[in-house]
DSSP file (Angstrom, degrees, kcal/mol; ACC not computed):
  #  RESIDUE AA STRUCTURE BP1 BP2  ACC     N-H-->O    O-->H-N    N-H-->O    O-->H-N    TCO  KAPPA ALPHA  PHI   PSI    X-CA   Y-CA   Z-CA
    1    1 A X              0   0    0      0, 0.0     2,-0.0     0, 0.0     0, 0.0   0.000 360.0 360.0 360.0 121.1   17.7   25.7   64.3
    2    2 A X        -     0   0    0      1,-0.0     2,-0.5     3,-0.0     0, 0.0  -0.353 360.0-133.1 -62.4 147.2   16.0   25.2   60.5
    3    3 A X        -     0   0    0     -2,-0.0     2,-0.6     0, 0.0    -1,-0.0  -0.899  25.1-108.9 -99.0 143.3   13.7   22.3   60.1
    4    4 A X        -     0   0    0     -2,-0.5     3,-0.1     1,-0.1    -2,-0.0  -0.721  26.0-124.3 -66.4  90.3   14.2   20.1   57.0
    5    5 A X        -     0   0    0     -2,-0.6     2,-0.4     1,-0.1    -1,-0.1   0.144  29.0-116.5 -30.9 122.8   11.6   20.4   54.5
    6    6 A X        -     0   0    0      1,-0.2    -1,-0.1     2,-0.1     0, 0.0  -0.584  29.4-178.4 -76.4 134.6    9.9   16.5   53.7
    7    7 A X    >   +     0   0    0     -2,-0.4     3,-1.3    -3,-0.1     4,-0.3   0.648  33.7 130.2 -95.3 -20.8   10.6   15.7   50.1
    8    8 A X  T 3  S+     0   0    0      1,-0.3    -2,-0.1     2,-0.1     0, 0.0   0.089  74.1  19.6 -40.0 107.2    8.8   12.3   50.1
    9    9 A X  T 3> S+     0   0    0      3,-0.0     4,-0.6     4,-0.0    -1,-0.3   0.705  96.9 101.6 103.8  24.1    6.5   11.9   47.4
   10   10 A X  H <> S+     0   0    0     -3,-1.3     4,-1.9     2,-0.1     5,-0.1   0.720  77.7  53.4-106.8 -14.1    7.9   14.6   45.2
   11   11 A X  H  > S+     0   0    0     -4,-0.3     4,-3.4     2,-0.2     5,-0.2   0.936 103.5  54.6 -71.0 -43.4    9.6   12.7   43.0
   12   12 A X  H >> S+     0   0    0      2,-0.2     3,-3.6     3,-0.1     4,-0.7   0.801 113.1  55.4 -43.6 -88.4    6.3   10.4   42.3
   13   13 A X  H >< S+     0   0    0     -4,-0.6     3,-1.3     1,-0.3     4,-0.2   0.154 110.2  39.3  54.8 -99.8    5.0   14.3   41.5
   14   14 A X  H 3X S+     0   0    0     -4,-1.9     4,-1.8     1,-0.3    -1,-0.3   0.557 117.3  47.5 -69.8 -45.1    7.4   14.9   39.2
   15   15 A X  H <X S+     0   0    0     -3,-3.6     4,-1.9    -4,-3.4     3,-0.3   0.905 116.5  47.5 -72.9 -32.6    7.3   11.1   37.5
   16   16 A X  H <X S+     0   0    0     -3,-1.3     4,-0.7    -4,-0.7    -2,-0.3   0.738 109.2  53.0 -85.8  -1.8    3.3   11.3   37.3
   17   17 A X  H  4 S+     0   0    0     -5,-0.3    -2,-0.2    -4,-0.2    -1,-0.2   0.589 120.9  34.6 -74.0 -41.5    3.7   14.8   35.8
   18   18 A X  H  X S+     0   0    0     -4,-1.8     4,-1.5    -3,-0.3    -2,-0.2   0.664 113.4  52.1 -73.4 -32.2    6.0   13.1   33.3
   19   19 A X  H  < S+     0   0    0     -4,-1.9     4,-0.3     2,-0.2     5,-0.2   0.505 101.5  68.3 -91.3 -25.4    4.6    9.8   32.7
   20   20 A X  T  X S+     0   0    0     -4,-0.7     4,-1.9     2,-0.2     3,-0.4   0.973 106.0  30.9 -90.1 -61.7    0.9   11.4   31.9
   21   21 A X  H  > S+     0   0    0      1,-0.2     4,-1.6     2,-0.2    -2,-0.2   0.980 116.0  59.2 -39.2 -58.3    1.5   13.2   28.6
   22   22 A X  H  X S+     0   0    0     -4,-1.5     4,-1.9     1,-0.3    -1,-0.2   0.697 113.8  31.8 -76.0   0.1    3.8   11.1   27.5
   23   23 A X  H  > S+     0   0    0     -3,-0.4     4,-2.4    -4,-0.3     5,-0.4   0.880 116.9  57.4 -94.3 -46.4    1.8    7.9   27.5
   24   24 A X  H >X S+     0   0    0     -4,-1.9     3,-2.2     1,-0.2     4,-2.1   0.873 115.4  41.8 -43.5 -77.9   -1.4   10.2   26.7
   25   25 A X  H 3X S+     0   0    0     -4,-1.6     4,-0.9     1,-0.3    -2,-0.2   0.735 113.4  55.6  -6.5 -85.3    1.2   11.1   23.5
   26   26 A X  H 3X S+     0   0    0     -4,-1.9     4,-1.3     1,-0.3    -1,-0.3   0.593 108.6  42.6 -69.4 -25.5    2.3    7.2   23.0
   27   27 A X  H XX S+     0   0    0     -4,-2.4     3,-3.1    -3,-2.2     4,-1.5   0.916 108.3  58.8 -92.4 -59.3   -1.1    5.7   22.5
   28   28 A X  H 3< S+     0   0    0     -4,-2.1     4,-0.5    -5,-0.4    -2,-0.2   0.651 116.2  41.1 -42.3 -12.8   -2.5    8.6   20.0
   29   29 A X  H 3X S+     0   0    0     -4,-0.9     4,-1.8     2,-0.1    -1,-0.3   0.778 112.7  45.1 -86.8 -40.1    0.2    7.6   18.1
   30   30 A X  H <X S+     0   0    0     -3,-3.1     4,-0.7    -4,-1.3    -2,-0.3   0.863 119.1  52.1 -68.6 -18.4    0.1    3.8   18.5
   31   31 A X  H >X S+     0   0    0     -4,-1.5     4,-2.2     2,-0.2     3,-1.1   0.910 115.5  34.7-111.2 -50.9   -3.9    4.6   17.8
   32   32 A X  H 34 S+     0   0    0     -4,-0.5     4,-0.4    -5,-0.3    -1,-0.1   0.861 112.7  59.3 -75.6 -14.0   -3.5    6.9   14.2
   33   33 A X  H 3X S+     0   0    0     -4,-1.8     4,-0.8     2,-0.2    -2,-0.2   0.695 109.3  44.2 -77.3 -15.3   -0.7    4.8   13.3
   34   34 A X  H << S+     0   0    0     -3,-1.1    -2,-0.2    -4,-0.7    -3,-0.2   0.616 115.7  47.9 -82.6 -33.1   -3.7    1.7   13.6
   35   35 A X  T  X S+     0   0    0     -4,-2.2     4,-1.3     2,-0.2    -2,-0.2   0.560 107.7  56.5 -53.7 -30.9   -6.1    3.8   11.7
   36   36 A X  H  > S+     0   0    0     -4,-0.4     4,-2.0    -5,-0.2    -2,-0.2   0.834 112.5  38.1 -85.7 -64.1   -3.5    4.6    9.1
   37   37 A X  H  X S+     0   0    0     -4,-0.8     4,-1.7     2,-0.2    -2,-0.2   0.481 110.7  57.5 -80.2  -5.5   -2.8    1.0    8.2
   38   38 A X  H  > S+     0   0    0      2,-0.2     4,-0.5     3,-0.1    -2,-0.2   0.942 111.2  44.2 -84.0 -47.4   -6.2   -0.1    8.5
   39   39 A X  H >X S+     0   0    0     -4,-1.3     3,-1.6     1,-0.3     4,-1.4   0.958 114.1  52.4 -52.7 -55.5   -7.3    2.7    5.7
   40   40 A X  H 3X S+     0   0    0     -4,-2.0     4,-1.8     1,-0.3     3,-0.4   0.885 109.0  43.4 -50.0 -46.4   -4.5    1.7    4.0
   41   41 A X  H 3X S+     0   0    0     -4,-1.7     4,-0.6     1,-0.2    -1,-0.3   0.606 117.1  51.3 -75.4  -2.4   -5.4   -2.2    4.0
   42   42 A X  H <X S+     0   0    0     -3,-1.6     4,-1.2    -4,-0.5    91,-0.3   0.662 107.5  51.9 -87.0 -38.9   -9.1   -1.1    3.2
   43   43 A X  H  X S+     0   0    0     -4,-1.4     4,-1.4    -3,-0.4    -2,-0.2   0.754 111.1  48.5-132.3 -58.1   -7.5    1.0    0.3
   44   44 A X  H  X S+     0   0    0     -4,-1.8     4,-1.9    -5,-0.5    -2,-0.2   0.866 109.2  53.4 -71.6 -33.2   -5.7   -2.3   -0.9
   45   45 A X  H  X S+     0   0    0     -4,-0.6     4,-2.7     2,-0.2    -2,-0.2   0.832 103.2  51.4 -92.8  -8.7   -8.6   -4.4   -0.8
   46   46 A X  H  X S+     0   0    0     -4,-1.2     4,-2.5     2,-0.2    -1,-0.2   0.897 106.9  51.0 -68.1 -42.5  -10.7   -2.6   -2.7
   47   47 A X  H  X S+     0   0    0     -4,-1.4     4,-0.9     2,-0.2     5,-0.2   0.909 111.8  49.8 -69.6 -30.8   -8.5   -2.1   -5.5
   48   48 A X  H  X S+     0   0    0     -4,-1.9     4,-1.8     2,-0.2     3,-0.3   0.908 112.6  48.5 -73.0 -35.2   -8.0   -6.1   -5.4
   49   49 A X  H  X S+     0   0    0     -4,-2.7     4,-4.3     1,-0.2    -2,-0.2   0.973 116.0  49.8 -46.5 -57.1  -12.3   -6.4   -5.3
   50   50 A X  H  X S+     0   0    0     -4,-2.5     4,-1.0     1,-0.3    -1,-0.2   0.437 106.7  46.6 -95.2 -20.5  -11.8   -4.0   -8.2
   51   51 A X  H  X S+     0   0    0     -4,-0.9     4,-1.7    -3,-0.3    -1,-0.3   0.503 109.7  58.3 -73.6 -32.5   -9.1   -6.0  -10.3
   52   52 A X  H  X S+     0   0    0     -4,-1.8     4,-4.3    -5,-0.2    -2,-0.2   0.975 107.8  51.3 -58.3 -63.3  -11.5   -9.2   -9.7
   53   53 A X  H  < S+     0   0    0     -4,-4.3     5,-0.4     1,-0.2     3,-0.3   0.930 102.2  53.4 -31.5 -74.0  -14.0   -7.2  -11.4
   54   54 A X  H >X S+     0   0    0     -4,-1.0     4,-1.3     1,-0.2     3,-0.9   0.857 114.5  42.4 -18.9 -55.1  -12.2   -6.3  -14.2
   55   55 A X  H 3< S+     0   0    0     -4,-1.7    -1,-0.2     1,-0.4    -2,-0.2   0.759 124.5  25.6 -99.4 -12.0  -11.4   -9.9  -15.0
   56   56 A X  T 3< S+     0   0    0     -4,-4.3    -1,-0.4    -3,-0.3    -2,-0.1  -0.249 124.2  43.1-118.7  51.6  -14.6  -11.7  -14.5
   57   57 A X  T <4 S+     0   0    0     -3,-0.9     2,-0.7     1,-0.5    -3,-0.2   0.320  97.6  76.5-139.0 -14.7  -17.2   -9.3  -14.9
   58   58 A X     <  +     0   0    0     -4,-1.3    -1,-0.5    -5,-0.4     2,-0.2  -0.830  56.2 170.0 -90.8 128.3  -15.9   -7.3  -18.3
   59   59 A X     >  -     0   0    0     -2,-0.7     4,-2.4    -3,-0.1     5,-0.1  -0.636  47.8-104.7 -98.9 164.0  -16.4   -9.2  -21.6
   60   60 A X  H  > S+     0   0    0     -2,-0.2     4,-2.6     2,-0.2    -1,-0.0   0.929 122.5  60.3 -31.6 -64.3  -16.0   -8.1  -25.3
   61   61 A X  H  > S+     0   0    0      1,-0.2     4,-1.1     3,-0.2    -1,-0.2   0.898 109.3  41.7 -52.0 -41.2  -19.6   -7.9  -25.5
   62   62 A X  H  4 S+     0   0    0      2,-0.3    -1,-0.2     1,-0.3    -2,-0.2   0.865 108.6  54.0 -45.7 -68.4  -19.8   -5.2  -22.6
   63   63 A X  H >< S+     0   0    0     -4,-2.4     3,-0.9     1,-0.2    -1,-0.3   0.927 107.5  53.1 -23.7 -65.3  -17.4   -3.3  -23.4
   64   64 A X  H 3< S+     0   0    0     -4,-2.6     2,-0.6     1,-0.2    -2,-0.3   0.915 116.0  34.7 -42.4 -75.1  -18.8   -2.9  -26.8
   65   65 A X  T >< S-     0   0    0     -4,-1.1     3,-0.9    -3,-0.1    -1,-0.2  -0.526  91.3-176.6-138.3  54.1  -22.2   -1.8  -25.9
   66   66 A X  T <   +     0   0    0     -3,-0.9     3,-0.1    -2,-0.6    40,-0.1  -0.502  54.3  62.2 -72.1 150.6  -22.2    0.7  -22.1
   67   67 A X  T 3  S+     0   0    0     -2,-0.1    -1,-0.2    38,-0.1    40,-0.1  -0.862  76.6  99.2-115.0  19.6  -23.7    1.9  -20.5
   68   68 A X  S <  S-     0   0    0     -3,-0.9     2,-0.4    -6,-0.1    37,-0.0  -0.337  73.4-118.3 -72.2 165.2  -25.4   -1.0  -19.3
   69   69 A X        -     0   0    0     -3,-0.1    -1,-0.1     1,-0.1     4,-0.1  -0.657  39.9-100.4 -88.8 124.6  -24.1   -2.4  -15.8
   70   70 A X    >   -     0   0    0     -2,-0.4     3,-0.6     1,-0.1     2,-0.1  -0.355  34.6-118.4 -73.2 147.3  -22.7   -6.1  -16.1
   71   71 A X  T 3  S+     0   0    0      1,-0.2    -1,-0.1     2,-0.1    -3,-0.0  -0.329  95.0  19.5 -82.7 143.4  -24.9   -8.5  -15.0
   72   72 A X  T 3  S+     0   0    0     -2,-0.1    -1,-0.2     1,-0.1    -2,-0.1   0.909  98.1 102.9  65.8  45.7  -23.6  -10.7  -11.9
   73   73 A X    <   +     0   0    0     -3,-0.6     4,-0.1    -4,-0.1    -2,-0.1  -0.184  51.8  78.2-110.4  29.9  -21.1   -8.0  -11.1
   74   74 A X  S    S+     0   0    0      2,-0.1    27,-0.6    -5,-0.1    -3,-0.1   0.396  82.6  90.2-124.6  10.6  -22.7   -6.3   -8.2
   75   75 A X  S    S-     0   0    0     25,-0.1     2,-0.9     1,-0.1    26,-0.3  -0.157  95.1 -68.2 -92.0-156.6  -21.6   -9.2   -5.6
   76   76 A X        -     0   0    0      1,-0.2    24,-0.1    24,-0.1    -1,-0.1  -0.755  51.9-158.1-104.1 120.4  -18.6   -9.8   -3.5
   77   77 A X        +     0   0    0     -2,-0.9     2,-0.4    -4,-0.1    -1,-0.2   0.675  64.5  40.1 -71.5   0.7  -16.0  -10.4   -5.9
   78   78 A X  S    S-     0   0    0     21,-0.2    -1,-0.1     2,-0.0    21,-0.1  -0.956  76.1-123.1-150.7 156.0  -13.7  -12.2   -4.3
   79   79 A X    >>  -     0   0    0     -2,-0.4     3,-2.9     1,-0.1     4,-1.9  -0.162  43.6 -84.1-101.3 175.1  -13.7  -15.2   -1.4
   80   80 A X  H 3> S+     0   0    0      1,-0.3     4,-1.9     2,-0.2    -1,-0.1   0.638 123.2  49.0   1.5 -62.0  -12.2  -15.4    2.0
   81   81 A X  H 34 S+     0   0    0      1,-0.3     4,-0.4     2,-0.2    -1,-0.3   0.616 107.0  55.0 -88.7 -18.2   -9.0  -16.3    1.2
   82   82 A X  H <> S+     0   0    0     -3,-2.9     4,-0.7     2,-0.2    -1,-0.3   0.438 107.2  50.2 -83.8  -6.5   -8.5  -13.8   -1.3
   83   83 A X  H  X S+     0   0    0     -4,-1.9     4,-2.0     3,-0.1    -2,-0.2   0.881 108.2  51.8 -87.1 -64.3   -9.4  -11.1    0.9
   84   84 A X  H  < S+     0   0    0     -4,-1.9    -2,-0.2    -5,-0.2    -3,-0.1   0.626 105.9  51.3 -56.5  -9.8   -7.1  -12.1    3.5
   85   85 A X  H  4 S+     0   0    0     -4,-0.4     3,-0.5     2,-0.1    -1,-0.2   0.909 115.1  48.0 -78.9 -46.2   -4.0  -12.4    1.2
   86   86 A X  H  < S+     0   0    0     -4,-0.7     2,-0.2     1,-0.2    -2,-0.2   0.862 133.5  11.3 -47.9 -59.1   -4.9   -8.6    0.0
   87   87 A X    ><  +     0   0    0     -4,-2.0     3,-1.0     1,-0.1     4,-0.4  -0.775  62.4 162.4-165.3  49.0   -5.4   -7.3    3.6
   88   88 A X  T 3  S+     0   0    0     -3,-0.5     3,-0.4    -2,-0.2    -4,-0.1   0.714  78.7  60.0 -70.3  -9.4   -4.2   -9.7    6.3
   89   89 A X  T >  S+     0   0    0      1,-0.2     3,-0.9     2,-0.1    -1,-0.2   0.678  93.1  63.1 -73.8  -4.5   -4.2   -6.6    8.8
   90   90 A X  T <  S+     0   0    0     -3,-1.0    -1,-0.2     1,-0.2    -2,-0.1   0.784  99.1  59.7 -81.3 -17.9   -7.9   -6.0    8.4
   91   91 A X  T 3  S+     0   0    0     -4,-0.4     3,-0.5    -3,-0.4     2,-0.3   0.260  79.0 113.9-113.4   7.4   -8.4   -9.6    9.9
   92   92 A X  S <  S+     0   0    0     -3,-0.9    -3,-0.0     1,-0.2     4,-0.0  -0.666  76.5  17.9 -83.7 156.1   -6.8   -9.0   13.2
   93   93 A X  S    S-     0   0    0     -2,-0.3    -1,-0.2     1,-0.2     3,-0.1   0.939 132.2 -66.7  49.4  59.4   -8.6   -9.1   16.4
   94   94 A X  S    S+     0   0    0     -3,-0.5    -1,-0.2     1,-0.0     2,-0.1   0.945  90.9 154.0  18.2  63.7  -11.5  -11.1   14.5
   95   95 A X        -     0   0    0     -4,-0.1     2,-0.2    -5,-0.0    19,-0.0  -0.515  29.5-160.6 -69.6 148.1  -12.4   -8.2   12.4
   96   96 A X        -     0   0    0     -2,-0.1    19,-0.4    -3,-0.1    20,-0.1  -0.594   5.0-148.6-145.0 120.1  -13.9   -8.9    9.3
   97   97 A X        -     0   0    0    -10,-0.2     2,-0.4    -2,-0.2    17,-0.2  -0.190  18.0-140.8 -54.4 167.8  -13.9   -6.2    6.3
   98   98 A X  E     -A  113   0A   0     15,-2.2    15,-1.9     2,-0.0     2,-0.8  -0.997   8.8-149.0-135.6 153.7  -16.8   -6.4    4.1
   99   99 A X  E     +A  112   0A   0     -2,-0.4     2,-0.4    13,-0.2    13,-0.2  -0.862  20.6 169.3-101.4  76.6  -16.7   -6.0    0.0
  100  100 A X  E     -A  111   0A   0     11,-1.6    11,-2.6    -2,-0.8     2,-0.5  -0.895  19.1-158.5-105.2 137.4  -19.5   -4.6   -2.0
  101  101 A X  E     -A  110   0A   0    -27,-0.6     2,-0.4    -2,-0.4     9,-0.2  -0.876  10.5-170.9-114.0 156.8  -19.8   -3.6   -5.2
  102  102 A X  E     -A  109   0A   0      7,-2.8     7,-0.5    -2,-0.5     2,-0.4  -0.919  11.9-143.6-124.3 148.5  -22.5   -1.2   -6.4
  103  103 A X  E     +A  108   0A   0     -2,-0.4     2,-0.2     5,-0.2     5,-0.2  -0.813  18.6 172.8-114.4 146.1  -23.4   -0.3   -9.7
  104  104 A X        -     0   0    0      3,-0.8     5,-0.0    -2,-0.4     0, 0.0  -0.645  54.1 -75.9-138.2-167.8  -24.6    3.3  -11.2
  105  105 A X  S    S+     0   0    0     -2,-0.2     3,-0.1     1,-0.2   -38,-0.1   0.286 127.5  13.0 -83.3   5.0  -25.2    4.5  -15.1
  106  106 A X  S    S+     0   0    0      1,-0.3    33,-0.7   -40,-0.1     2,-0.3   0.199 124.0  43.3-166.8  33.1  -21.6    4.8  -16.0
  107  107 A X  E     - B   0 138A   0     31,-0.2    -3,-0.8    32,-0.1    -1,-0.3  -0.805  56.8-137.0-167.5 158.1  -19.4    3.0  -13.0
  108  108 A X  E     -AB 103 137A   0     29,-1.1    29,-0.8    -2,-0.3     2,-0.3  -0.263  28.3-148.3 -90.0-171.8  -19.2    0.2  -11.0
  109  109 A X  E     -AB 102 136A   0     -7,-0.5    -7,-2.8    27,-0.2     2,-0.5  -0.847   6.6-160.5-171.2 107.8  -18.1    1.3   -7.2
  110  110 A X  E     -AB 101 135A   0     25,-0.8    25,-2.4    -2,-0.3     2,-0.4  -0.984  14.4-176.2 -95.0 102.9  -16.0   -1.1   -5.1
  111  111 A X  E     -AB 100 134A   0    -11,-2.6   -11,-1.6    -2,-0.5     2,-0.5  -0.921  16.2-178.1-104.0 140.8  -16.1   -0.6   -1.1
  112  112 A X  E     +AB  99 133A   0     21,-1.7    21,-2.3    -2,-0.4   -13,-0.2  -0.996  15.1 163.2-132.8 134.6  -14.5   -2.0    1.3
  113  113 A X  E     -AB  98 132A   0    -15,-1.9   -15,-2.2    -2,-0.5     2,-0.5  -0.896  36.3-132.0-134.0 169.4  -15.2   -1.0    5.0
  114  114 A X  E     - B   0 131A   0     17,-1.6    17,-0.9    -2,-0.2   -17,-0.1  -0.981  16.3-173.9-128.2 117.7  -14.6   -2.4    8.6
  115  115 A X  S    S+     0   0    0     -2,-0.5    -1,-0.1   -19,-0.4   -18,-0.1   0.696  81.0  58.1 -54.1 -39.4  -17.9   -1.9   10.2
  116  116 A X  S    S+     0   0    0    -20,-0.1    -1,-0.1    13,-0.1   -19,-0.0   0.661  75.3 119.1 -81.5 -21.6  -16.0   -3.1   13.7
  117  117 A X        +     0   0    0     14,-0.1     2,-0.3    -3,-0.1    12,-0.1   0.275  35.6 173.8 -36.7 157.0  -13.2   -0.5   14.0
  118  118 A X        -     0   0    0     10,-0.1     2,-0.2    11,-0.1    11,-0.1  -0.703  35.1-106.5-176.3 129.5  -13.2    1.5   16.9
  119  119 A X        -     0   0    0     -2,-0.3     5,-0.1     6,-0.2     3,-0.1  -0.295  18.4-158.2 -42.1 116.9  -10.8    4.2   18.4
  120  120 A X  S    S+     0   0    0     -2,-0.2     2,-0.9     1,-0.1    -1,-0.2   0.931  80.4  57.0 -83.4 -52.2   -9.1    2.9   21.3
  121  121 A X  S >> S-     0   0    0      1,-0.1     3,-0.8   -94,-0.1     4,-0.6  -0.366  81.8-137.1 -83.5 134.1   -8.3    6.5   22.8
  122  122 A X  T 34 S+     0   0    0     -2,-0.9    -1,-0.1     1,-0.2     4,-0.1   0.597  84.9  74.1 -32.2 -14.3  -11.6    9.0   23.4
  123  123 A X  T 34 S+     0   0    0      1,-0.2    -1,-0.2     2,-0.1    -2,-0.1   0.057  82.9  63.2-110.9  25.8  -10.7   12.0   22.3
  124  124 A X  T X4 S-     0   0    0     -3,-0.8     3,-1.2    -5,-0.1    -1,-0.2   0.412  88.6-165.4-122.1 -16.2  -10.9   11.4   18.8
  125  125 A X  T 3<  -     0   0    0     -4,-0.6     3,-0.4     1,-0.2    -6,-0.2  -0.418  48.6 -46.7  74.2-163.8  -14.7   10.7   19.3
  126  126 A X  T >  S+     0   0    0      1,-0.2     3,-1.1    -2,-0.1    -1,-0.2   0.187 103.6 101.8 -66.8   1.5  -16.4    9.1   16.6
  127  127 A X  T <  S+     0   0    0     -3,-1.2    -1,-0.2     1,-0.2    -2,-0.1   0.957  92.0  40.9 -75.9 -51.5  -15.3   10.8   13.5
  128  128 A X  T 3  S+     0   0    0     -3,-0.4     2,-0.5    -4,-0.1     3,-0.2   0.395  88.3 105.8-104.8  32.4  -12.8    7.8   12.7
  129  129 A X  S <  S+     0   0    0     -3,-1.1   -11,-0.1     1,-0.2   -13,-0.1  -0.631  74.3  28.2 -96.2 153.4  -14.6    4.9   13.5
  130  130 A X  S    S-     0   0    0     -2,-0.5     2,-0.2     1,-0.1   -15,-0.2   0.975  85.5-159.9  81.3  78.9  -16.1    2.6   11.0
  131  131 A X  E     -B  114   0A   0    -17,-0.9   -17,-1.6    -3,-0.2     2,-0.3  -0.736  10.8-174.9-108.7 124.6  -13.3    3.5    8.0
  132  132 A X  E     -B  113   0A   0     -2,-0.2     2,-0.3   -19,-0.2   -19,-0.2  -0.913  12.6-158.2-129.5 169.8  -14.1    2.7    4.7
  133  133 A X  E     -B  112   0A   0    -21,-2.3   -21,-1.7   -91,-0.3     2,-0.4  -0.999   8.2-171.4-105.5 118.4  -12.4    2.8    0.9
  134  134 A X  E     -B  111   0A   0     -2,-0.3     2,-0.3   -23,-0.2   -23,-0.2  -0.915  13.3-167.6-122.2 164.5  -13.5    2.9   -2.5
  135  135 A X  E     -B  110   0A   0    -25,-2.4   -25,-0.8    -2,-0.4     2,-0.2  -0.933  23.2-134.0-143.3 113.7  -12.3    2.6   -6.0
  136  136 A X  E     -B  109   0A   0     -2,-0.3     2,-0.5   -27,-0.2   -27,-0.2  -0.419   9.1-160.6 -65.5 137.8  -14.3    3.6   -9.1
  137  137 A X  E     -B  108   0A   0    -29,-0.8   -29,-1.1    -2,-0.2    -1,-0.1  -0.852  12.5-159.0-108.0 105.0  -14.7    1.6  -12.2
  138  138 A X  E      B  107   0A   0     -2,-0.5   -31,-0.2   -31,-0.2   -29,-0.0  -0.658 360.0 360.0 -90.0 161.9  -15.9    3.6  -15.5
  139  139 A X              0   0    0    -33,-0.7    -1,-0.2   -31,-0.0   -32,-0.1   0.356 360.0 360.0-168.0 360.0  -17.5    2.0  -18.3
């Protein structure tokens, strides 16, 4: 007479066997798809920092006579609320981007980064944490 082989516990196996990639898979997506829009709202607020500039920091005279850098343009051009309107994903999970502009001999330099960012899975290491944007200004 054959004895019956026990099967018990080979379908768990088989389910953690499935269940482990594909979740490994499901967050590395949910996690460069969060990276992705974050650059992207970084990307947007700089160019809104960088249209504030434009309209309050260029005059006639300025234009007219570069390469000097305009004076009182090298703050954060634009307040709270205008930051959030630009980039209301940057302001999830009490985030907060930050806005600087810098000045050189022939462009202004608008960044926006989130200092706070972090990779939720491991394996990406540190290479995409702290994500920033800029948009150059000639003059």
């Amino acid at each position: 007479m054959m004895r019956k082989l026990d099967n018990r516990g080979a379908s768990a196996f088989e389910l953690i066997l499935v269940f482990v990639p594909l979740f490994t898979l499901m967050f590395a997506i949910i996690d460069l798809g969060r990276y992705a829009i974050t650059m992207q709202s970084l990307r947007t607020l700089a160019s809104a920092g960088a249209r504030a500039v434009m309209i309050s920091c260029y005059t006639p005279d300025m234009v007219q006579s570069p390469p000097q850098s305009p004076a009182g343009c090298t703050g954060d051009p634009l307040s709270l609320t205008a930051k959030q309107n630009a980039a209301p994903f940057l302001y999830f999970g009490r985030l907060t981007p930050t806005l600087t502009v810098g000045a050189s001999t022939d462009n202004l330099t608008v960044t926006a980064s989130q200092a706070g960012f972090t990779m939720l899975m491991p394996i990406w290491g540190t290479a995409l944490n702290a994500p920033s944007a800029s948009t150059k200004i000639p003059f």
